[in-house]
N, C-alpha and C positions, 0 to 999 in steps of 0.2 A: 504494500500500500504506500502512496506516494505522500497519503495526507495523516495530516496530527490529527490522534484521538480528542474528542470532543468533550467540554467537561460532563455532560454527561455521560461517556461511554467509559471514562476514567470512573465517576462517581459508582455506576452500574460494577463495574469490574471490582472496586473495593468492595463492595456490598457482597459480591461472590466470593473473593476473598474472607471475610468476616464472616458468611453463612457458614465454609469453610472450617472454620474456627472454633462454631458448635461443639460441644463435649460430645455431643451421641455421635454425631458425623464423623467428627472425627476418630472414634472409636470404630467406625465400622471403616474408615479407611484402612486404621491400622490393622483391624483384622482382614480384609481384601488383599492386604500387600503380603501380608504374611503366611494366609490361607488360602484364596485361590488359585491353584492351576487345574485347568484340566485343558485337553484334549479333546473331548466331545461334552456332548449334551449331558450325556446318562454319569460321567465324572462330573462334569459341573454340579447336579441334581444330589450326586453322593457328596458333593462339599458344601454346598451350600444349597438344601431340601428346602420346598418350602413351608412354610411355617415353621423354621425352626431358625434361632439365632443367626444361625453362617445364613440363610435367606432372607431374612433381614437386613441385614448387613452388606449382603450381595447387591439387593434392590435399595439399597438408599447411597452408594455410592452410586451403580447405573446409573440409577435417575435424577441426581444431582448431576453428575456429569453429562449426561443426554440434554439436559436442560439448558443446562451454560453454553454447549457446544448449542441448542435451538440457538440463543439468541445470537450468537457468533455467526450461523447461517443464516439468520436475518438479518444481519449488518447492524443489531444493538449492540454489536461491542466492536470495538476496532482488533481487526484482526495480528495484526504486527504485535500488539501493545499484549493481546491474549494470547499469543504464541512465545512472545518475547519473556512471560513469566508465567505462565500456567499451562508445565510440560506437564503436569501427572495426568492427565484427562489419556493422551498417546498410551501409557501404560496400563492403566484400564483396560481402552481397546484393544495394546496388544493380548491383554489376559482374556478377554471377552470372543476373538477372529474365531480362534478356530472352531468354538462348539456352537458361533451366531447361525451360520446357513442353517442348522438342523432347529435349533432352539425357535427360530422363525416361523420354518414348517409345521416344527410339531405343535408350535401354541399359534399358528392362525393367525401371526403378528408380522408383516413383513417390515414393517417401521419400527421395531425393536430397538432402538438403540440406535437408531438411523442418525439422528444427527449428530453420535458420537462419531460414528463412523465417518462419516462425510468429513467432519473436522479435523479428524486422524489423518485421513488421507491424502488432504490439503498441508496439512503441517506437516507429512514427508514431503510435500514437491516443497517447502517452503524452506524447508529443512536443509533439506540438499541442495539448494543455491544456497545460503548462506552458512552451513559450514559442511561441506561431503564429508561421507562415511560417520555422521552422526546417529541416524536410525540404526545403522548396521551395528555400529558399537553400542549402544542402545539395550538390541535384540539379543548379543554377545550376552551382557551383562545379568539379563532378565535371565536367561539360559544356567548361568553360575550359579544366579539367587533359587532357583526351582530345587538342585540337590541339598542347599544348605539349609531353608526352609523346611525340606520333607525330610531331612535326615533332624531337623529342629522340633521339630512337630512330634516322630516320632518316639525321642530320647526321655 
């Protein structure tokens, strides 16, 4: 983007920040980073079932993130300014990719988490013009944290 964030799109962006900031929210971040991986749908469903704490937790991160990424695809937030400090939304989707095509199917939702996704995939072209090889080192890392986690998890 060529143009400076607006003060409202700054004001809006703190306000995401600080929702953010929430005690519950951010409880259920920190169990997202530390508890989800899976692979498919039917692993997702055994880490985080629903109605049960990890799908709680699971749904109040997506959906906070899917929401911030809506207004980001409606141009309420200045994109540069959201990409430039709120990389954890990427991380999410990369935990969310692989079990979304089935998780869509099987629950009749094709907009799932759509504007996470849209946002994600924008912030890798975004990504790779201003600094290469940062996704890729990114997805390296997320890969290290998966055995350290589930060997953490399990001990």
């Amino acid at each position: 983007m060529d143009t400076k964030p607006t003060h409202e799109q700054a004001q809006l962006q703190l306000k995401l920040y600080d929702l953010r900031r929430e005690p519950r929210l951010r409880q259920a971040r920190d169990w997202f980073f530390k508890n989800y991986f899976a692979d498919s749908l039917d692993e997702a469903m055994k880490v985080a079932p629903m109605g049960s704490e990890g799908g709680t937790n699971f749904m109040m991160v997506v959906s906070y993130w899917d929401q911030a990424c809506a207004m980001l695809n409606y141009g309420l937030l200045h994109e540069d300014l959201f990409f430039e400090t709120s990389g954890e939304f990427v991380g999410v989707w990369e935990r969310l990719k692989a079990a979304m095509p089935e998780a869509r199917q099987r629950f009749m939702n094709k907009e799932f988490a759509a504007h996470l996704q849209k946002a994600a995939e924008r912030f890798e072209s975004w990504s790779e013009k201003r600094s290469p090889g940062q996704m890729a080192a990114m997805r390296q890392m997320m890969k290290q944290m998966r055995p350290q986690q589930t060997n953490a998890a399990n001990a």
